[in-house]
N, C-alpha and C positions, 0 to 999 in steps of 0.2 A: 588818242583814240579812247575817248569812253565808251562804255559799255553800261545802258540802262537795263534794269531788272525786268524782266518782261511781266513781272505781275506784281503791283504796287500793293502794298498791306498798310492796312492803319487811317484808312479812310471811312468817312461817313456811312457808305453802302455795304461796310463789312458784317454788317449783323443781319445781313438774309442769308448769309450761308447757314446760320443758324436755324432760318427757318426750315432752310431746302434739308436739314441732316433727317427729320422726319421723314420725310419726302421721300429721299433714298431708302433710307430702310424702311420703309412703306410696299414699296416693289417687293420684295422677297418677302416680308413677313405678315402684309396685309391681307392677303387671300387668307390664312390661317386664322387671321382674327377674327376677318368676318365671317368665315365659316362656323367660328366657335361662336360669336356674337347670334347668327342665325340660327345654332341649334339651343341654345340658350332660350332666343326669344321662340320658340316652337316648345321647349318644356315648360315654361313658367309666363304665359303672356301677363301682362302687364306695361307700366308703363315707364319702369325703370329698365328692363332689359332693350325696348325700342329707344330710349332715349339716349342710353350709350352705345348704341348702333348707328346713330346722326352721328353726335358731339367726337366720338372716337377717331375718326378719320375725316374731321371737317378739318382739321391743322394740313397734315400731311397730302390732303386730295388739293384742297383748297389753295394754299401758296403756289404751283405750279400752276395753278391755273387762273389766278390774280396775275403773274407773274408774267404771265402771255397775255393778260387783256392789259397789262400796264406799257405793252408795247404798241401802241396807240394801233385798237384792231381795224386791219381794214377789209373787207370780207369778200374785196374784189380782187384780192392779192393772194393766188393758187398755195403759194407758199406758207403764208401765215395763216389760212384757212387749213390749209393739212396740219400742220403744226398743234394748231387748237384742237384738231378733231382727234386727231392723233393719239395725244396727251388726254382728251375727253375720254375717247373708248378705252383707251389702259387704264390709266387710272382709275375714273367714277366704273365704267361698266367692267372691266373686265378685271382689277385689285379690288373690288369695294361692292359691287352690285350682285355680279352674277355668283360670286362664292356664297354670300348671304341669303340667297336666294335657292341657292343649292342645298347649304345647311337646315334652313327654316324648312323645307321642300322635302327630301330626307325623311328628315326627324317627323313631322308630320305625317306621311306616307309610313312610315316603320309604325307609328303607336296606331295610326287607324287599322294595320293589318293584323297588329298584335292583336288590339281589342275586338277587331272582331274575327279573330282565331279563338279566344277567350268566350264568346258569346256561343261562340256550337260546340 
């Protein structure tokens, strides 16, 4: 009676875990970034602080979501329609968008009050 390994190592497809490790620590510590990223780009605009606001989390958002269209998408299929939208609203909207937008928002709202506390 043998007994096979139930998870084969040393194959071809071993180098996307590599990519999914961003991915995972993307979940816990991507709201933080792009909150810092969005109050950043609200002190200093410019076109360095928006552009590491793309490139920053196009790795970690990106592969999970390459990942599910490499699953040949088919959009009639309830399943893999949630799965993507799923994966869409946590990641892009809710790790990645809406913190950014909350920081950028903030920090904005906070320096128009100051300055015009400052003016009277």
């Amino acid at each position: 009676m043998s007994r096979e390994p139930s998870t084969q190592v040393g194959y071809a497809d071993d180098w996307w875990l590599l990519l999914f490790a961003p991915a995972i620590l993307w979940l816990p510590f991507g709201p933080f970034i792009m909150g810092t990223l969005g109050i950043w780009c609200a002190r200093r605009p410019g076109r360095w602080p928006r552009r590491w606001s793309v490139l920053l989390p196009l790795e970690p958002v990106g592969v999970p979501l390459i990942a599910l269209l490499l699953r040949e998408p088919d959009l009639s299929d309830p399943v893999w329609r949630d799965d993507f939208l799923g994966t869409f609203y946590v990641l892009v909207l809710g790790d990645t968008v809406l913190p950014w937008v909350l920081g950028y928002g903030i920090t904005r709202v906070t320096r128009a009050l100051r300055a015009r506390r400052s003016q009277e």
